[in-house]
C-alpha positions as CSV (number, residue, x, y, z in Angstrom):
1,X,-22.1,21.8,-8.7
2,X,-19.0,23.2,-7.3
3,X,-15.2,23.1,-7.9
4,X,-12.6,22.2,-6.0
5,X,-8.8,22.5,-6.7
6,X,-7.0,18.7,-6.5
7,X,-4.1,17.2,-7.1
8,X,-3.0,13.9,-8.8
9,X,0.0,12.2,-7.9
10,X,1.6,8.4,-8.5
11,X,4.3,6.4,-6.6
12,X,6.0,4.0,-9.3
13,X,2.4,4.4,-11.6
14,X,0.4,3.3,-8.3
15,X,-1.5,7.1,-8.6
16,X,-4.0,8.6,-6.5
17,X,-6.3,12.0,-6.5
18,X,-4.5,14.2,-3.2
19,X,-7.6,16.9,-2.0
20,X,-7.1,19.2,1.4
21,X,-9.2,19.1,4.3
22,X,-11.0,22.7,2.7
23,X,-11.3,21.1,-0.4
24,X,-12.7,18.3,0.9
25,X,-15.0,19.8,3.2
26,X,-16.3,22.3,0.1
27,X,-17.9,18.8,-1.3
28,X,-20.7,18.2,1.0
29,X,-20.2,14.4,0.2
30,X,-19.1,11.4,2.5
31,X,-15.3,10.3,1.7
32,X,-16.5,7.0,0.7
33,X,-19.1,8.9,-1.8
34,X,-16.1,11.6,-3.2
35,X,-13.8,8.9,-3.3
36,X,-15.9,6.6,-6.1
37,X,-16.7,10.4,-8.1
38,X,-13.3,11.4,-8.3
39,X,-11.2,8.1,-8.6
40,X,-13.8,6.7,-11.9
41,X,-11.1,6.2,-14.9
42,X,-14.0,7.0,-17.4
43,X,-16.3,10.1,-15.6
44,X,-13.6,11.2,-13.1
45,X,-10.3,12.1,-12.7
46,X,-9.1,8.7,-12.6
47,X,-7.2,7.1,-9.8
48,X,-6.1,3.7,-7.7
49,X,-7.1,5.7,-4.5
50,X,-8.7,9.0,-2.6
51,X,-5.9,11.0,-0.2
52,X,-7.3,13.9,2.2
53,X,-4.9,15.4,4.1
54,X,-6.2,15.8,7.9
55,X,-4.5,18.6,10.1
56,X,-6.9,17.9,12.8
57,X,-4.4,15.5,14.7
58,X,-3.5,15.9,18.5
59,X,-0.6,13.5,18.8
60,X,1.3,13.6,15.5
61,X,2.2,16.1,13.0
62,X,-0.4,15.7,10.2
63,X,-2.8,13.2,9.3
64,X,-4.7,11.4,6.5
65,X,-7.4,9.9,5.1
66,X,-7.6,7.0,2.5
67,X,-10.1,5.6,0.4
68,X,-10.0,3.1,-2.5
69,X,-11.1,3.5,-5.8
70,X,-14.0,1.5,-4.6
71,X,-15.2,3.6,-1.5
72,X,-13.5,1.1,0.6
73,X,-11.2,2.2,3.7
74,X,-7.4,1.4,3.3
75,X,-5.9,1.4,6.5
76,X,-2.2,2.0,5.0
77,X,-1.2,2.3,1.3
78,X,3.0,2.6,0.7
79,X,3.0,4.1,-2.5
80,X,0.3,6.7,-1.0
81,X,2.1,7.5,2.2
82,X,5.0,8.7,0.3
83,X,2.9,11.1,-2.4
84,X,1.7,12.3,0.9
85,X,4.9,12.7,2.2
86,X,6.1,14.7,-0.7
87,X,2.6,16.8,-0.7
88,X,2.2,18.0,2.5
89,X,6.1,18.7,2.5
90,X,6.6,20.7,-0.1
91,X,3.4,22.8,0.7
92,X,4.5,23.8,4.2
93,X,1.7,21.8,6.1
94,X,5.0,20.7,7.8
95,X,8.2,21.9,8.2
96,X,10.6,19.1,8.7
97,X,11.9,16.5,6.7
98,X,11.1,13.6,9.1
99,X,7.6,13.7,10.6
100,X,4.5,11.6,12.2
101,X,1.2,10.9,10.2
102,X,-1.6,9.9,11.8
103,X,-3.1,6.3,9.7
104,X,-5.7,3.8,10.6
105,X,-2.5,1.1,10.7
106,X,-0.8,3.7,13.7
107,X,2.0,6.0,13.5
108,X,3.4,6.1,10.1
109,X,7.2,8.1,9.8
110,X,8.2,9.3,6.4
111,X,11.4,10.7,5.6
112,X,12.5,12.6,3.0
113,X,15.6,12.3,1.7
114,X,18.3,14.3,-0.1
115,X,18.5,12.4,-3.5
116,X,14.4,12.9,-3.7
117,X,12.9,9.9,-2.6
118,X,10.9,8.9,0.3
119,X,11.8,6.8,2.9
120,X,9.6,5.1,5.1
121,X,9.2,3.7,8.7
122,X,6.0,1.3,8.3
123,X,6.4,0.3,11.6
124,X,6.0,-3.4,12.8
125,X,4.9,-6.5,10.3
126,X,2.2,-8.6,11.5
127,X,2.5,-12.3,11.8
128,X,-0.1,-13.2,14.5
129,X,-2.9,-15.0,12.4
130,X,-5.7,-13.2,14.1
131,X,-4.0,-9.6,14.0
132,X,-3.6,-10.0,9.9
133,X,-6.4,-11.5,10.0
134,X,-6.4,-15.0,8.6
135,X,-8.2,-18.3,9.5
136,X,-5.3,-20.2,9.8
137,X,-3.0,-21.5,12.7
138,X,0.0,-20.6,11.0
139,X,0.3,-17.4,8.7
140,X,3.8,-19.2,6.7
141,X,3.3,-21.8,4.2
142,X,-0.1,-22.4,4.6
143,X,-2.3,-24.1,1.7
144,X,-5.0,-22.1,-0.3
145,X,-7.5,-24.4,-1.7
146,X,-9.1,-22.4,-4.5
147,X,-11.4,-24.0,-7.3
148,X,-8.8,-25.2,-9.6
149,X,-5.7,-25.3,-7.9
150,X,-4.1,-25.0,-4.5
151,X,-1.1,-22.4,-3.7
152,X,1.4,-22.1,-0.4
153,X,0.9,-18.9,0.3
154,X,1.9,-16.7,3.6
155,X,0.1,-14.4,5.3
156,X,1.4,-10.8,6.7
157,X,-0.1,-7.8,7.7
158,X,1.6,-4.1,7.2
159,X,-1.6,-2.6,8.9
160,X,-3.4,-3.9,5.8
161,X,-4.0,-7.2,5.0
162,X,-1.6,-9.6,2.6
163,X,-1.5,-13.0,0.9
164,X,2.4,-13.6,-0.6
165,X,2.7,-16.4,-2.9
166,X,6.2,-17.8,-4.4
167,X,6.1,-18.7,-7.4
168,X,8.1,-19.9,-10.2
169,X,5.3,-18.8,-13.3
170,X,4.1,-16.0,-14.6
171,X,3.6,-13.7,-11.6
172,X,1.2,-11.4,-13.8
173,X,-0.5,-13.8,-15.2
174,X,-1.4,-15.4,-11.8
175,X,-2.1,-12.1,-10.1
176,X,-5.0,-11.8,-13.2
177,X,-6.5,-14.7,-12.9
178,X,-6.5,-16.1,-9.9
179,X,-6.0,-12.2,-7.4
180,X,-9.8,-11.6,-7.2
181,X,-10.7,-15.4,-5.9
182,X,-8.0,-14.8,-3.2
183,X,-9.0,-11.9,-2.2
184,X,-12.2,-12.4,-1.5
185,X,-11.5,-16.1,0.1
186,X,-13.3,-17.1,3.0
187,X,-9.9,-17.5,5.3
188,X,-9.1,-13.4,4.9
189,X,-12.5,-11.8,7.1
190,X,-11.5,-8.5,5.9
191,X,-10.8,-9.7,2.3
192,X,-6.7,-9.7,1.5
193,X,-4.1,-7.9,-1.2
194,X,-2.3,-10.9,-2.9
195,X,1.4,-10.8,-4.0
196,X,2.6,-13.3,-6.5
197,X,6.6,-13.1,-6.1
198,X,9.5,-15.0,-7.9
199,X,13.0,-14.9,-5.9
200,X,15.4,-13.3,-8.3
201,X,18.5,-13.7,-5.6
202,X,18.8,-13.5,-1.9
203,X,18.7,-9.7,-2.9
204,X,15.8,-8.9,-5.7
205,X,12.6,-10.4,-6.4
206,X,10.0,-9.4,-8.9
207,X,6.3,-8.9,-7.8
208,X,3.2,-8.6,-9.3
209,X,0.1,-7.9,-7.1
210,X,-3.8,-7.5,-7.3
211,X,-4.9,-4.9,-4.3
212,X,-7.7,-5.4,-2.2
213,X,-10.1,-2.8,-3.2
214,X,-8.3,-1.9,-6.2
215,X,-7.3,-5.0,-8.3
216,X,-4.2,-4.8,-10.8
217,X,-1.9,-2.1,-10.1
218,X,1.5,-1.1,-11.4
219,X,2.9,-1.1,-7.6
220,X,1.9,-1.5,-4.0
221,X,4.7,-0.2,-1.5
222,X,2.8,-2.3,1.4
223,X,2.8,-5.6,-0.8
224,X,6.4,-4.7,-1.0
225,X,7.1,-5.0,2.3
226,X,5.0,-7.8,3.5
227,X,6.4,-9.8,0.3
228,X,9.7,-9.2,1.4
229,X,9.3,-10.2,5.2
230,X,7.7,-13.6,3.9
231,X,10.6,-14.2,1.7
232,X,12.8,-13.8,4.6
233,X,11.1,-15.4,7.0
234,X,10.9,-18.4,4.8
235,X,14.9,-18.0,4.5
236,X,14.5,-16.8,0.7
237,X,16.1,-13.1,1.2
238,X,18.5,-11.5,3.0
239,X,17.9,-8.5,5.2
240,X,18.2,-5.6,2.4
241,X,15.5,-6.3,-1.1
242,X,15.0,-4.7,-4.3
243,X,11.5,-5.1,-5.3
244,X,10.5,-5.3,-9.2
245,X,7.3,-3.9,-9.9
246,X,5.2,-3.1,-13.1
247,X,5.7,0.6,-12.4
248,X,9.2,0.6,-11.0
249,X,11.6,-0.4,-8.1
250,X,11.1,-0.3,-4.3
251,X,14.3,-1.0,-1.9
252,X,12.9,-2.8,1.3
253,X,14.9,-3.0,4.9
254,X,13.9,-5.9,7.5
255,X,15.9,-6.5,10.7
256,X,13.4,-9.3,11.1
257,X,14.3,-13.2,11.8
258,X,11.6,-16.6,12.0
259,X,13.4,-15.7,15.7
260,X,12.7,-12.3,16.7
261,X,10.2,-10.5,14.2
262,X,9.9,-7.4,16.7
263,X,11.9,-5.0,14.2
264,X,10.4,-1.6,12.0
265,X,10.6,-1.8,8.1
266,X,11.8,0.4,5.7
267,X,10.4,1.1,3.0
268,X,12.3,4.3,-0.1
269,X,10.9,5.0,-3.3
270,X,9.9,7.9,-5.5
271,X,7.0,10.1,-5.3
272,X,5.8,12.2,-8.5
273,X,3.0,14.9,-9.1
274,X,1.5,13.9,-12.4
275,X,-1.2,16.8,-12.8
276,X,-3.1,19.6,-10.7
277,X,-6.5,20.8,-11.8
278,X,-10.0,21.7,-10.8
279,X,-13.1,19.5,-11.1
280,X,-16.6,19.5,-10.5
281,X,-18.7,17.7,-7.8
């Protein structure tokens, strides 16, 4: 057994066990391995995902590595990217406030900003059916046949997969019963996060959402943004969204139009350390 020094931080209760690259590389063990050890709520430390931070990038300033509570690869997590953010900032691994990090979804660009949050370019949404992916011919408005009922939902990627369904009912209750048959429905090949939304105004909506990988969680900053650019492209939200979470409130930025999608989103919200301590592996 050996110890190694870690981290645990949350975005909007959406928390995750931060390690660096010596910490990691003290373990011996496979990410995917460390990552199910570390993140167990009963014989771990307890978290929704696994961040290593990788300094071993040629084109960006700093890079990192992201596994699920389940072992499973993320290729982008929102609440993540901006405990990240906040880490590697205030420990000098870089030294400006605006900087490149290296993600399986591309270049991600964090900000932080003077009043303590942490905004976000996520780059592009996806809405080309095979790039999210999705069996479908069109990712808006499409209908999910499930055992027992059948929802319109709307399919985006944010370098991870999503599933956003309107709705008018209990968004938690939805996300509880129905998220893990979505998820793992045959039309998403790489399984899906699902978003259950209702439209407060053109302005704010409230979100509840079951993550691949993960299941319930109290946020999910990508679900965020891929909820919001369904809402507008289904002419539901204006261009600037408050997002209502379990854990807290994201504020969302989309250019986009059904006409011309090719714009960034932006993505602010907090970043908090919750704990630091040693454990053994």
């Amino acid at each position: 057994m050996i110890s190694i020094n870690f981290t645990k931080m949350n975005g909007l209760g959406n928390d995750f066990v931060v390690l660096d690259y010596e910490e990691y590389q003290k373990t011996g063990m496979q990410p995917d391995k460390i990552a199910l050890k570390l993140c167990d709520r009963h014989f771990g430390i307890g978290a929704d995902g696994l961040i290593i931070v990788n300094p071993n990038t040629v084109n960006t300033d700093i890079g990192w590595i992201f596994y699920n509570n389940d072992g499973s690869v993320a290729q982008m997590c929102g609440n993540g990217i901006r405990c990240f953010a906040k880490y590697v900032y205030d420990k000098g691994l870089v030294n400006k406030k605006e900087f490149s990090v290296e993600t399986k979804a591309g270049v991600i660009i964090p900000k932080i900003l003077d009043n303590g949050l942490i905004r976000v370019n996520m780059s592009k949404p996806v809405s080309e059916p095979s790039k999210i992916p999705v069996n479908v011919e069109n990712n808006l408005n499409f209908e999910l046949v499930l055992k027992d009922r059948t929802f319109i939902a709307n399919a985006i990627s944010m370098g991870n997969p999503h599933c956003v369904i309107v709705t008018e009912e209990n968004t938690k209750e939805l996300a509880l019963k129905y998220g893990r048959e979505i998820e793992t429905h045959k039309l998403f090949p790489e399984k899906t996060n699902v978003e259950f939304i209702k439209i407060i105004s053109r302005n704010e909506i409230n979100l509840d959402v079951w993550e691949r990988g993960c299941a319930i969680t109290l946020a999910c900053g990508t679900g965020a943004c891929a909820s919001v650019v369904a809402s507008i492209l289904n002419g539901l939200c204006d261009n600037k969204v408050k997002v209502n979470l379990p854990g807290g409130q994201l504020f969302i930025e989309w250019d986009g139009t059904c006409d011309d999608k090719n714009y960034d989103i932006f993505m602010s919200g907090p970043a908090t350390y919750s704990f630091f301590g040693t454990v053994e592996v």
